[in-house]
C-alpha positions as CSV (number, residue, x, y, z in Angstrom):
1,X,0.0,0.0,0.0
2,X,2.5,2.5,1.1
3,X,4.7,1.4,-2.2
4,X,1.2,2.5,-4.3
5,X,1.5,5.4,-2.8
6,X,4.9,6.7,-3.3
7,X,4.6,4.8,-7.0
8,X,1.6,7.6,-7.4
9,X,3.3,10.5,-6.3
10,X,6.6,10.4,-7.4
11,X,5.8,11.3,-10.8
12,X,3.6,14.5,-9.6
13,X,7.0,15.6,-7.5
14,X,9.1,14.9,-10.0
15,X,7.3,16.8,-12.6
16,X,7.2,20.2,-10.1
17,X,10.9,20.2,-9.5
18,X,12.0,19.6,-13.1
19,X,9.6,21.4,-15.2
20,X,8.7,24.2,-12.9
21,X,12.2,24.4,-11.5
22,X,13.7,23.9,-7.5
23,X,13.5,27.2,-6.2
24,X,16.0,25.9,-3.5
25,X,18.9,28.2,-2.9
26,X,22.8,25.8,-2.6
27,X,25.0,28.2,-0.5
28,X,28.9,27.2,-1.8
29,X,30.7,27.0,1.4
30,X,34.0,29.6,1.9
31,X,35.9,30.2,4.2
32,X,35.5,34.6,4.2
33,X,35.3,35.2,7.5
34,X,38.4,33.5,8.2
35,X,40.0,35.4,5.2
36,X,38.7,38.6,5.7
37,X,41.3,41.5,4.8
38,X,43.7,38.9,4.3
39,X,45.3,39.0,0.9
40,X,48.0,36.2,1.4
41,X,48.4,33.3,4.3
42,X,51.6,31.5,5.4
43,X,51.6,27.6,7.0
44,X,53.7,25.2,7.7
45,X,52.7,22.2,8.1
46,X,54.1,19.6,10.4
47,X,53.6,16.2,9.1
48,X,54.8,12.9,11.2
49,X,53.2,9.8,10.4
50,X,54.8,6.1,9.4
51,X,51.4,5.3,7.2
52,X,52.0,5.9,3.9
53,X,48.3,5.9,3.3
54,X,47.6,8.3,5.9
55,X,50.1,10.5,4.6
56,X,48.9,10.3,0.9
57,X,46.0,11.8,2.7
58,X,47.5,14.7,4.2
59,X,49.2,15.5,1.2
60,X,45.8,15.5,-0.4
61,X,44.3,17.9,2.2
62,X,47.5,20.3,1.5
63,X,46.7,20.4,-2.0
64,X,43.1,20.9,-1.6
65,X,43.5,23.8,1.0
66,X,46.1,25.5,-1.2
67,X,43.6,25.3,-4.4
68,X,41.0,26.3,-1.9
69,X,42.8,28.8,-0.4
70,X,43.5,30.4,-3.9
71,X,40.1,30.3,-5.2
72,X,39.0,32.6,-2.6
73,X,41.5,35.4,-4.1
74,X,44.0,34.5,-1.1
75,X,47.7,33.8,-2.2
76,X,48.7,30.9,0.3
77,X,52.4,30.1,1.0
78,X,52.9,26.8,2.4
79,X,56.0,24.8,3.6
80,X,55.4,20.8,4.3
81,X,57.7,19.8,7.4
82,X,58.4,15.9,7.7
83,X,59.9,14.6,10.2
84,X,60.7,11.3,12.4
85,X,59.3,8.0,10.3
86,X,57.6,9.8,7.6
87,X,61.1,10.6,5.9
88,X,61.2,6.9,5.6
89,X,58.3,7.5,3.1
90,X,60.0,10.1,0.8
91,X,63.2,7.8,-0.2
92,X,62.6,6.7,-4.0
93,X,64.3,2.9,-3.8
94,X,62.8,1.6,-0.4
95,X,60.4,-1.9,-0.1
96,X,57.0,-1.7,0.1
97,X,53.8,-1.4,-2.4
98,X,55.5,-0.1,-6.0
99,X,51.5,1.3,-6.2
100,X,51.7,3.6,-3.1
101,X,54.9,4.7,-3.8
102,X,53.4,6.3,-6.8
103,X,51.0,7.8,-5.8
104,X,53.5,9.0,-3.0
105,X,55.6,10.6,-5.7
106,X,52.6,12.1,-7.8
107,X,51.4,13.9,-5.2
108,X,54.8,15.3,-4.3
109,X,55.3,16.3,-7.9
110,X,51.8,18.1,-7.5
111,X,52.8,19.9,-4.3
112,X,56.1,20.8,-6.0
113,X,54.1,22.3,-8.9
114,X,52.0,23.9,-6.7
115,X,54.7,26.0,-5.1
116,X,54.7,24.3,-1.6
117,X,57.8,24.3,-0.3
118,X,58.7,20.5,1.0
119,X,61.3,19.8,3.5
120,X,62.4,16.5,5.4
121,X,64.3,16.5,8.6
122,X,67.7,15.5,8.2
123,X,67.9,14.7,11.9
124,X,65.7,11.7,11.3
125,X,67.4,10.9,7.9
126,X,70.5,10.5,9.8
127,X,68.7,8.6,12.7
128,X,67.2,5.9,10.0
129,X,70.9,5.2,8.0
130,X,69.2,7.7,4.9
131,X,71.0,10.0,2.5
132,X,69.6,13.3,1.2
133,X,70.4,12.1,-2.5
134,X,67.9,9.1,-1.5
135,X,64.7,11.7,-1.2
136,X,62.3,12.0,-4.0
137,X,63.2,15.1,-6.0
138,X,61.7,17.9,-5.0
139,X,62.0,17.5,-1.2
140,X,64.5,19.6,0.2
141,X,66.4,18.1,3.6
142,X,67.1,20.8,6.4
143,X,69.7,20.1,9.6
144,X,66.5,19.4,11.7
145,X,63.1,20.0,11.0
146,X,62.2,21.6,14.7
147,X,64.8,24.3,14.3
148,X,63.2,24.9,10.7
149,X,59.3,24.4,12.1
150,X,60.7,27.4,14.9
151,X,62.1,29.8,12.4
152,X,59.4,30.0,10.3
153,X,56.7,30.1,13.4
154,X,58.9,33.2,14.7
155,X,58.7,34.1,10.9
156,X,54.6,34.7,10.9
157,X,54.2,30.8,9.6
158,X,51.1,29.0,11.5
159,X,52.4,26.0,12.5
160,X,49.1,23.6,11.5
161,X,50.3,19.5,13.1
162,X,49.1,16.6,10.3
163,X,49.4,14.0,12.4
């Protein structure tokens, strides 16, 4: 019975939103109070994680906050600090999933294209036995990424943990 019912009507309410239109407003979410006055925003972000999925991820939400940041007329300048295990992630001739580590490297080549600045700690490369020619290209090591997450926080950076 109910089935007959919604069988019946369905067409009649289908009819009124298609061929007379949804009046409905769709609000696109922003982020303008946040961004009020600002014309450009500086971040760095300090990522630590031994997941290579869950750091594929954070990658991802970089990206998409730059190109989000950007499409609201703000010019965002990011730096992307790794440090402890995840360096072990950014070496280009280390076991694991060949799969992941693509996608690992494509996203680094898009976060290098997209400006952001991407550093690994060379403190923890040192710790795990790693070289700085080992990295993926495009990832710049620094003597330790604390000192480098402290000048650019005294620097006006936001320090924003991915962890």
């Amino acid at each position: 019975m109910r089935f007959l019912l919604i069988a019946r009507f369905l067409p009649i309410a289908t009819f009124f939103l298609v061929v007379l239109g949804y009046s409905g407003t769709v609000h696109a979410l922003d982020d303008a109070v946040a961004f009020s006055g600002l014309t450009s925003t500086r971040a760095i972000y300090d990522v630590r994680t031994s997941d290579e999925k869950k750091l594929q991820f954070i990658f991802t939400v970089i990206r998409d906050t730059l190109d989000e940041t950007i499409q609201q007329n703000v010019t965002p300048r990011y730096v992307a600090s790794m440090r402890g295990p995840t360096v072990k992630l950014l070496i280009r001739s280390r076991q694991g999933d060949p799969e992941l580590q693509k996608k690992t490297k494509t996203l680094i080549d898009e976060l290098n294209k997209q400006g952001i600045r991407l550093e690994a700690c060379g403190y923890a490369l040192n710790l795990f036995g790693l070289e700085e020619e080992d990295l993926f290209e495009g990832i710049h090591a620094v003597g330790n990424s604390l000192n480098s997450l402290i000048g650019y926080q005294t620097r006006g950076y936001v320090l924003v943990p991915m962890n």
